[in-house]
C-alpha positions in Angstrom: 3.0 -5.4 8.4 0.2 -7.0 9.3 -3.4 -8.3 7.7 -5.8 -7.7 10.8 -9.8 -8.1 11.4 -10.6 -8.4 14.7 -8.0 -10.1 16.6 -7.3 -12.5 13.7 -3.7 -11.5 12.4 -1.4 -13.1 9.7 2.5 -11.7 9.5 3.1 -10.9 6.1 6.1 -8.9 6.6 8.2 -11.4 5.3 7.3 -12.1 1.8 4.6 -10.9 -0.2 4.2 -14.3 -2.3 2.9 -15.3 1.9 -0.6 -13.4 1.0 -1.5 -16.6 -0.7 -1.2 -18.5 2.1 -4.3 -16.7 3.5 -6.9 -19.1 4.1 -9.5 -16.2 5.8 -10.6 -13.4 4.6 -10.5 -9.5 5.6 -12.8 -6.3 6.2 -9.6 -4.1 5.9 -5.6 -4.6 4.4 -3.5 -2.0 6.0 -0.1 -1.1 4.3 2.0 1.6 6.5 4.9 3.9 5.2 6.2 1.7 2.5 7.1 -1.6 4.5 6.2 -3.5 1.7 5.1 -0.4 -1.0 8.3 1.0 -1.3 10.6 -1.8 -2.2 8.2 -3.2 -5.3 8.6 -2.4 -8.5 5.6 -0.8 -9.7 4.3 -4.2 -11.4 4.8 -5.6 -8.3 3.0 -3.4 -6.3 -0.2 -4.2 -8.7 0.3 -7.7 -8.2 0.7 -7.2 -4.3 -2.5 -5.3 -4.4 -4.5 -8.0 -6.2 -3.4 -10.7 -4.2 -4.5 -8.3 -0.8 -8.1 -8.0 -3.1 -8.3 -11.4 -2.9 -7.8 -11.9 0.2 -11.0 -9.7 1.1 -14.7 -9.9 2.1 -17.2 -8.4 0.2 -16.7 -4.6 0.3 -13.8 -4.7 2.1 -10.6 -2.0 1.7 -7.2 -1.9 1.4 -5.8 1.2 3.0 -2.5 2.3 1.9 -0.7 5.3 3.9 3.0 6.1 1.9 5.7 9.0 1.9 4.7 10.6 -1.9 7.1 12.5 -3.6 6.6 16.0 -5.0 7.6 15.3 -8.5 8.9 12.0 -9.7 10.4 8.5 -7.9 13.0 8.9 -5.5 15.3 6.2 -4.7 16.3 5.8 -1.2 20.1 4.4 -1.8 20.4 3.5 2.2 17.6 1.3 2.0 16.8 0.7 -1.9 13.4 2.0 -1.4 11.6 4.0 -3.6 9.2 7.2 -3.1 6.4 7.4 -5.9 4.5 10.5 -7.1 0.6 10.4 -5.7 -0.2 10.3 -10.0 2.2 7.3 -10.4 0.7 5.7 -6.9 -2.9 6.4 -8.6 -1.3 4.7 -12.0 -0.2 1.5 -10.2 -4.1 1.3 -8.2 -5.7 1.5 -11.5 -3.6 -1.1 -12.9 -4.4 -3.5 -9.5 -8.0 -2.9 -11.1 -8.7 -0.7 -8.0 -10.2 2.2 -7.3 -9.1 5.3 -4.5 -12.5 5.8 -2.2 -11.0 8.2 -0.6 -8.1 9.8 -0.4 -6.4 12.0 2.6 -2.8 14.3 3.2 -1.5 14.0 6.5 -1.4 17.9 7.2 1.3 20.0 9.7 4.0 17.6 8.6 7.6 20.0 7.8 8.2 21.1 4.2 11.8 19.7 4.6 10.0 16.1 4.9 7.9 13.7 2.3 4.2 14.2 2.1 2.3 11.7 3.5 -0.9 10.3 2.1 -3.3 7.7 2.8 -5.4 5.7 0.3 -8.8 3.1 0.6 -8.8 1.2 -2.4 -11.7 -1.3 -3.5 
């Protein structure tokens, strides 16, 4: 994943303890399909989300775009990810002391698949 504003970039992909190594700061935070999301626990996630706050400018977003389960967390046992519920994803902001601006499904995705939603979060 990576932290982006212009064509200033910081790898975080790594480690999320790296955020704190941030010594700029950020219009937008992008987190895609669960690269880091899905392998925090949820108190981890929260934390992960504050740190990303802090690494913003004033009014800036963090956009979040996840697989969401129908019902429930689903554990991924090939790579010991996890799926969250959009209610338990919304649980998890709140706790981050966020809030969703907006919120948006990816539509004509297969039934057979995970729904796919994407989140800016101030």
């Amino acid at each position: 994943m990576c932290l982006c504003y212009h064509y200033d970039c910081v790898n975080i992909g790594q480690s999320v303890n790296h955020i704190n190594a941030i010594v700029t700061t950020f219009s937008v935070t992008y987190s895609l399909f669960g690269l880091v999301t899905g392998h925090l626990t949820d108190d981890h996630l929260a934390q992960f989300l504050k740190r990303c706050q802090k690494g913003l400018r004033p009014n800036g977003i963090i956009c979040v775009k996840d697989n969401v389960s129908q019902e429930g967390v689903i554990e991924d046992e090939v790579d010991s990810s996890v799926c969250r519920e959009l209610s338990t994803l919304h649980t998890i902001v709140q706790l981050a002391g966020l809030n969703v601006l907006a919120e948006e499904k990816q539509e004509d995705f297969p039934d057979e698949i995970y729904q796919v939603y994407s989140l800016a979060l101030r």
